[in-house]
C-alpha positions as CSV (number, residue, x, y, z in Angstrom):
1,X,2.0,29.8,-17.1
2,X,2.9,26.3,-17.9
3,X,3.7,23.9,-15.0
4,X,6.8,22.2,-16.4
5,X,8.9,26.1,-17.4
6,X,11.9,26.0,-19.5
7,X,14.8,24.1,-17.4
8,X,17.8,26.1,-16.1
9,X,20.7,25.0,-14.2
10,X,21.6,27.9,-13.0
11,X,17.9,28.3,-11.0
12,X,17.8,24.7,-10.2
13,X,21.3,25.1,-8.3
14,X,20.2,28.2,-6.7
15,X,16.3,26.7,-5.6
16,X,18.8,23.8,-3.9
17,X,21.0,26.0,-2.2
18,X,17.9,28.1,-0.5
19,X,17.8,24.7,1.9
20,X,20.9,24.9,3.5
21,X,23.5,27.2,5.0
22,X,26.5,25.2,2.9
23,X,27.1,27.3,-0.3
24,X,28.2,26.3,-3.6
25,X,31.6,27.7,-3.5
26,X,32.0,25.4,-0.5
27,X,30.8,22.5,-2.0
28,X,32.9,22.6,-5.1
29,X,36.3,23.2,-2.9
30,X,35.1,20.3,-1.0
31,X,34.6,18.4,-4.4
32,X,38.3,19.0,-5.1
33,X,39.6,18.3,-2.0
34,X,38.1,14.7,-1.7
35,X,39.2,13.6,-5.3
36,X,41.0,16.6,-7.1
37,X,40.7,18.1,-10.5
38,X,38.7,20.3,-11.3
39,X,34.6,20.3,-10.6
40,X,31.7,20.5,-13.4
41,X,28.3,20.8,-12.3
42,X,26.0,17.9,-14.1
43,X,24.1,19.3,-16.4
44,X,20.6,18.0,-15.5
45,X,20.4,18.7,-11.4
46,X,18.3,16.5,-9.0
47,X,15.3,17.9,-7.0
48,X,17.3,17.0,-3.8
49,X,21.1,17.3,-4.3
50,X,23.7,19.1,-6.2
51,X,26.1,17.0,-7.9
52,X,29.2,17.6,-10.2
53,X,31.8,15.7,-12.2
54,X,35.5,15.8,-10.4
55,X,38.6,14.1,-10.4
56,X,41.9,14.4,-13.0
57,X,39.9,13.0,-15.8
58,X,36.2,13.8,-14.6
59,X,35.9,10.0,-13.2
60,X,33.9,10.8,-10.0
61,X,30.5,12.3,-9.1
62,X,30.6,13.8,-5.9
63,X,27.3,14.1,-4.7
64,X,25.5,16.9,-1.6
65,X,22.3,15.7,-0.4
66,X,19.8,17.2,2.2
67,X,20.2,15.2,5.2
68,X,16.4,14.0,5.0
69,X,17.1,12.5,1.4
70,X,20.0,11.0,2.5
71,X,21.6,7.6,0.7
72,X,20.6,4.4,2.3
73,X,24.3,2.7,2.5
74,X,22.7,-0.9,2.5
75,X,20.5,0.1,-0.5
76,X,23.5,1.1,-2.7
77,X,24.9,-1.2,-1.7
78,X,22.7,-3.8,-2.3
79,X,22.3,-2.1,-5.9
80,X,26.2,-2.9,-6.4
81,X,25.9,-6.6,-5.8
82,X,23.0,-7.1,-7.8
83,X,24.0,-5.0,-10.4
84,X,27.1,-4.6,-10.5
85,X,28.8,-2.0,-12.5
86,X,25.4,-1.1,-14.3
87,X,24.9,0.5,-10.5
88,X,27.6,3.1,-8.9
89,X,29.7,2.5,-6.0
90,X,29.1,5.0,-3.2
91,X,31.0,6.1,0.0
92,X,30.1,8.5,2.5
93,X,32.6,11.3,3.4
94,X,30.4,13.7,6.3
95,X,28.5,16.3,5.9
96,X,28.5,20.6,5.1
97,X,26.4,23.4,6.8
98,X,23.8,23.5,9.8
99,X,23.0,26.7,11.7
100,X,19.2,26.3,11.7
101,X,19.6,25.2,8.2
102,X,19.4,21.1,6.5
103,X,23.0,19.9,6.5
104,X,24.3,18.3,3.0
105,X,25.4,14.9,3.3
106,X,28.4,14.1,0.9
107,X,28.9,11.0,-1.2
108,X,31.5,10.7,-3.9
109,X,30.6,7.7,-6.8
110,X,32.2,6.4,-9.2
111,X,31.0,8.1,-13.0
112,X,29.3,5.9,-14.9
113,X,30.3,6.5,-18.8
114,X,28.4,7.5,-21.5
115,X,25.4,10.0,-21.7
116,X,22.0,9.9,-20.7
117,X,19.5,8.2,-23.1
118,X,17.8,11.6,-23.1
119,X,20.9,13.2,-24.4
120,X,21.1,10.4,-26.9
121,X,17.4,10.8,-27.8
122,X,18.1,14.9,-28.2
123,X,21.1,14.0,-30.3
124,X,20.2,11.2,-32.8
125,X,15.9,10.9,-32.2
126,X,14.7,12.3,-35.5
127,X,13.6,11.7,-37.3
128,X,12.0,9.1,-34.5
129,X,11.1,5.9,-36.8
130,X,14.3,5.8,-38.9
131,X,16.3,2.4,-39.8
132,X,19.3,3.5,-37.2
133,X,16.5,4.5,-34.2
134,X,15.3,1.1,-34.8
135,X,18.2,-0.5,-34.1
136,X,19.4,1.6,-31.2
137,X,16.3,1.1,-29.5
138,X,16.4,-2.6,-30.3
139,X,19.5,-2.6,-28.7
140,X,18.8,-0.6,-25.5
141,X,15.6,-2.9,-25.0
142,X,17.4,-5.8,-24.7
143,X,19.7,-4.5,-22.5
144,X,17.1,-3.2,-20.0
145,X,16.0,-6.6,-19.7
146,X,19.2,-8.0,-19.0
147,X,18.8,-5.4,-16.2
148,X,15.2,-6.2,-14.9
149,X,16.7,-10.1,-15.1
150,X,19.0,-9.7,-12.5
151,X,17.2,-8.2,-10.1
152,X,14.5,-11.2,-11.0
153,X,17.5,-13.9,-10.1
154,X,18.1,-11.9,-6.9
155,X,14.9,-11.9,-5.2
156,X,14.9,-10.7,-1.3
157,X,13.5,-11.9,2.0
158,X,11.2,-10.5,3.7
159,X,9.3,-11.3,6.6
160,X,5.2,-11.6,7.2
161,X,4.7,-8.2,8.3
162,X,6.6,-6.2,5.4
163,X,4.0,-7.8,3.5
164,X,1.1,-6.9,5.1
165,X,2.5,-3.0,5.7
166,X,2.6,-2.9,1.7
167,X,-0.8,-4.7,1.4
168,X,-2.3,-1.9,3.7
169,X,-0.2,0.9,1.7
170,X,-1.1,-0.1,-1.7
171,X,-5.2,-0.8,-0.8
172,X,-5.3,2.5,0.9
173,X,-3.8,4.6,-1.8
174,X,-5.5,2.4,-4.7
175,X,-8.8,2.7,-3.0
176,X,-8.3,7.0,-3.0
177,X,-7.0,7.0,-6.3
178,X,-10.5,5.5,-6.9
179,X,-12.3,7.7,-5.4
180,X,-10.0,10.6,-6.9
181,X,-9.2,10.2,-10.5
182,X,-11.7,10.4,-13.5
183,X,-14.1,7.0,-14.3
184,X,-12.2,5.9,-16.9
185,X,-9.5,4.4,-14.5
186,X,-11.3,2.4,-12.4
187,X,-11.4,-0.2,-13.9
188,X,-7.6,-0.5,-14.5
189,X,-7.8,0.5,-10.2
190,X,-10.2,-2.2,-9.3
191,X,-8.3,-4.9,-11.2
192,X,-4.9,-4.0,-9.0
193,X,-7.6,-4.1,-5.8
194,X,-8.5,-7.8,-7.1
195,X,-5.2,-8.5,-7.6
196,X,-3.3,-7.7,-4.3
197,X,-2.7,-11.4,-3.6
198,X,-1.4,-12.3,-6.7
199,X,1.2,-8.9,-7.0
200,X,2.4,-9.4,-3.6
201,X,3.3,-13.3,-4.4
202,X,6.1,-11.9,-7.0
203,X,9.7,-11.8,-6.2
204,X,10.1,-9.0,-4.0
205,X,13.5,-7.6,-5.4
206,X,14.9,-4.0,-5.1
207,X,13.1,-1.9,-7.5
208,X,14.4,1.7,-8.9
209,X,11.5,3.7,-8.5
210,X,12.4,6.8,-11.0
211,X,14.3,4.3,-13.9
212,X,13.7,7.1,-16.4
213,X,15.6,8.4,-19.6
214,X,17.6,11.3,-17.2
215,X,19.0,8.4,-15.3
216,X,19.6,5.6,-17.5
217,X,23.0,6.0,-19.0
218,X,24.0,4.4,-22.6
219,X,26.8,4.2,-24.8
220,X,27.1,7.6,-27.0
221,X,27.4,5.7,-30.3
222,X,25.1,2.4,-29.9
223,X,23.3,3.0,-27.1
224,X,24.1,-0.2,-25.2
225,X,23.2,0.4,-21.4
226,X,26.4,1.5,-19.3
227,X,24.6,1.9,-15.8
228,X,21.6,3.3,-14.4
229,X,21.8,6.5,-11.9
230,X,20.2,7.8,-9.0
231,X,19.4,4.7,-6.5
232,X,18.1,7.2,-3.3
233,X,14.5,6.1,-3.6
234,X,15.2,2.7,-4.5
235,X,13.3,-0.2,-2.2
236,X,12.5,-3.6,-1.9
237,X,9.2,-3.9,-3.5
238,X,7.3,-6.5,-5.7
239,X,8.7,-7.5,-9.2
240,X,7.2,-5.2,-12.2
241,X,6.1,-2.1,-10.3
242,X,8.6,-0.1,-12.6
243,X,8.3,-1.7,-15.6
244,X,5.7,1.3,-16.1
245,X,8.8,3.2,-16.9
246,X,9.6,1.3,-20.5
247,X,6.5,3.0,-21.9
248,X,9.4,6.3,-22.8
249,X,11.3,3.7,-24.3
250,X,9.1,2.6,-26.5
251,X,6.8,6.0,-27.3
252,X,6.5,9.3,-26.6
253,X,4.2,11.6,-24.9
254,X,2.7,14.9,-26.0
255,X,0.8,17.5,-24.4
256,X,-1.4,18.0,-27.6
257,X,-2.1,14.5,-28.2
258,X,-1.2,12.4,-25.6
259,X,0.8,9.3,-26.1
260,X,2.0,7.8,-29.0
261,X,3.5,4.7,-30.3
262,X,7.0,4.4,-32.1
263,X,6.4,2.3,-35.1
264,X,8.8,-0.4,-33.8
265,X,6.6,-0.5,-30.8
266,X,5.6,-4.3,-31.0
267,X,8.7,-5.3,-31.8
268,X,10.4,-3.3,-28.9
269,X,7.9,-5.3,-26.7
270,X,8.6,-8.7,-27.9
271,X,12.6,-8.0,-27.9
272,X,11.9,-7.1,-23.9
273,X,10.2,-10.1,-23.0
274,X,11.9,-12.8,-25.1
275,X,15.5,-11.4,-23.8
276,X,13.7,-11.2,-20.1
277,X,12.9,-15.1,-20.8
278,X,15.9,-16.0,-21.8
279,X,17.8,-14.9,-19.0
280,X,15.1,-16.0,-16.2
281,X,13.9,-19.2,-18.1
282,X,10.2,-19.7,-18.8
283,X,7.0,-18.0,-17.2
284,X,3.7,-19.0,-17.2
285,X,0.8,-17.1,-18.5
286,X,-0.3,-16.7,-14.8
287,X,3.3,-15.1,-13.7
288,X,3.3,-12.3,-17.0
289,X,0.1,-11.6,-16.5
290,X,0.7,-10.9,-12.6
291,X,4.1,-8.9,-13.3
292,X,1.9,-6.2,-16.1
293,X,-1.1,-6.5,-13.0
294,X,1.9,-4.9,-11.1
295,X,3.1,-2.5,-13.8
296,X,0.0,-0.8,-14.2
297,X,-0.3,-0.5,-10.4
298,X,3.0,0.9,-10.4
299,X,1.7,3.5,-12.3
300,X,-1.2,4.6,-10.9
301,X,0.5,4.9,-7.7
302,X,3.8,6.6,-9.2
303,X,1.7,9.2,-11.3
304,X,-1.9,9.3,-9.5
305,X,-0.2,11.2,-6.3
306,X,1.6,14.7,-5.7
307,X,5.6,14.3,-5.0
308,X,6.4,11.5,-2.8
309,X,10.0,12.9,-1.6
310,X,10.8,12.5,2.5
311,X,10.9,16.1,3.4
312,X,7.7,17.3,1.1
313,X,4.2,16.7,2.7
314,X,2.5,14.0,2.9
315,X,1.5,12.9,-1.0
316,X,-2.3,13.4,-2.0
317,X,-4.1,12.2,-5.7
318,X,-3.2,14.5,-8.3
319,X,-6.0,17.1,-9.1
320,X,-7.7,18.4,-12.7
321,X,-4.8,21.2,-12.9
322,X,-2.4,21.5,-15.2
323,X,0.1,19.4,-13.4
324,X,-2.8,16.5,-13.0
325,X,-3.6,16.5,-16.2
326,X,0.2,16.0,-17.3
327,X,0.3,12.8,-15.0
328,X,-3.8,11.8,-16.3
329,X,-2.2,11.8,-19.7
330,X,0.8,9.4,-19.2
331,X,-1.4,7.5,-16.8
332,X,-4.2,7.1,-19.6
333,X,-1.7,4.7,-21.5
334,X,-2.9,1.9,-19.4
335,X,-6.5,2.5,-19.4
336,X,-6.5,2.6,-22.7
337,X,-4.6,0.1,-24.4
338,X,-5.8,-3.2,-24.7
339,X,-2.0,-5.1,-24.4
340,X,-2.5,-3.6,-20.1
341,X,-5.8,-5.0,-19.5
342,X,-5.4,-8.0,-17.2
343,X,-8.8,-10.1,-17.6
């Protein structure tokens, strides 16, 4: 049996609803009665919330979450004023259920416009390495670095000892991932371990954690970026630790034969960092090579452990199953391609 089954929406709604004493029927009258109109359930659920489209025209996304993966109101918030409306607005409105069971806390956003870029990429990606894919993903590229600029211009403060609780963090998970995953890491590990100083001297700035193509929202027609979604694990962490996450931009990866490169890879590349550039001003050698030393950590650290939700256990290295292997081959990327290795 495969580890990643066919998706359904219908499962995925009922899996959710196993959590919590509040039932659907209640959450969609609730849905209505905060913004009216009608309710559609998105179509692509999270692994912690249900959420549907509401309002007269569809404009809000109202939003139940279990109580332990609640929104942080000075994270989303802090999203809006950095990003402004690429980020959605949030309010709290209570919460549903109890009786033994996890209460849903409710939250109705704004809706940001457009599709996902992996409903654009369903609808318009083949063949893959035509003249129009080239320029849509010319396009998107330089608007994600518009978006990785800003939060670059709005670096926060932090004190000593946030620093030091991340420095302890990141050595003790780097140094079981070492221990854990096959040889042919290590040395992509170690040069992270060598490099704590130098990562942790970046901006710290608050860094989306699953920027993927579920959550990053374009424009149906030219794939500009509208807004990116889904900000509950967002936190203030160094500069680059995500940029992991342009490799599905840029690529694709397949069970069968691991990654590969879109032919417009290189170019894709140079379009992120000369539009990063010109909206930050010049870095030095020193400062790129820091920010990929943090990519790749971001990585490991993102793909080399087990789910790293609040209310699942504690997260572990991934092992040689079928689920391992899936994260060993997205991982390998890094270990293998010369542009990542920081010497």
């Amino acid at each position: 049996m495969s580890a990643y089954p066919e998706y359904s929406l219908d499962i995925a709604i009922a899996e959710f609803f196993s959590q919590t004493s509040a039932t659907r029927e209640v959450c969609d009258t609730k849905a209505k009665d905060l913004v009216g109109g009608e309710v559609d359930p998105v179509t692509v659920q999270g692994n912690c919330s249900y959420s549907v489209y509401a309002g007269p025209e569809f404009e809000f996304v109202v939003q139940f979450r279990l109580k332990s993966l609640m929104l942080k109101s000075e994270i989303t918030a802090l999203a809006r004023e950095i990003y402004g409306f690429l980020a959605p607005n949030a309010s709290f409105h209570g919460q549903l259920g109890g009786g033994g069971k996890e209460p849903l806390f409710i939250y109705v956003m704004n809706r940001i416009p457009g599709i996902s870029y992996l409903d654009f990429v369903l609808a318009n990606g083949f063949p893959k390495n035509s003249d129009l894919n080239f320029v849509w993903r010319k396009t998107l590229m330089r608007d994600v670095a518009h978006f990785f600029a800003l939060s670059w211009k709005a670096p926060q403060e932090v004190d000593a000892d946030y620093r030091e609780n991340l420095r302890r963090t990141y050595t003790k998970e780097l140094q079981l991932l070492l221990h854990s995953l096959p040889t042919r890491f290590h040395y992509a590990i170690q040069k992270c371990l060598d490099s704590m100083e130098a990562i942790l001297s970046l901006p710290m700035v608050l860094l989306h954690h699953d920027f993927g193509s579920c959550n990053i929202m374009v424009d149906k027609t030219s794939c500009h970026l509208n807004g990116v979604i889904d900000w509950a694990e967002a936190e203030i962490r160094p500069f680059g630790q995500n940029l992991h996450s342009l490799q599905a931009l840029t690529g694709a990866l397949h069970l069968k034969n691991g990654w590969r490169q879109y032919e417009d890879y290189g170019a894709l590349q140079d379009t992120f960092w000369s539009a990063f550039r010109d909206e930050v001003g010049d870095l030095s050698v020193e400062t790129i090579k820091n920010i990929k030393t943090a990519r790749i950590m971001g990585l490991l650290l993102s793909s080399g452990f087990t789910n790293r939700l609040a209310n699942k256990p504690e997260p572990t290295p991934i092992r040689d199953d079928e689920t391992g292997r899936y994260n060993m081959l997205f991982s390998r990327q890094f270990s293998c391609q010369s542009e990542y290795e920081v010497r």
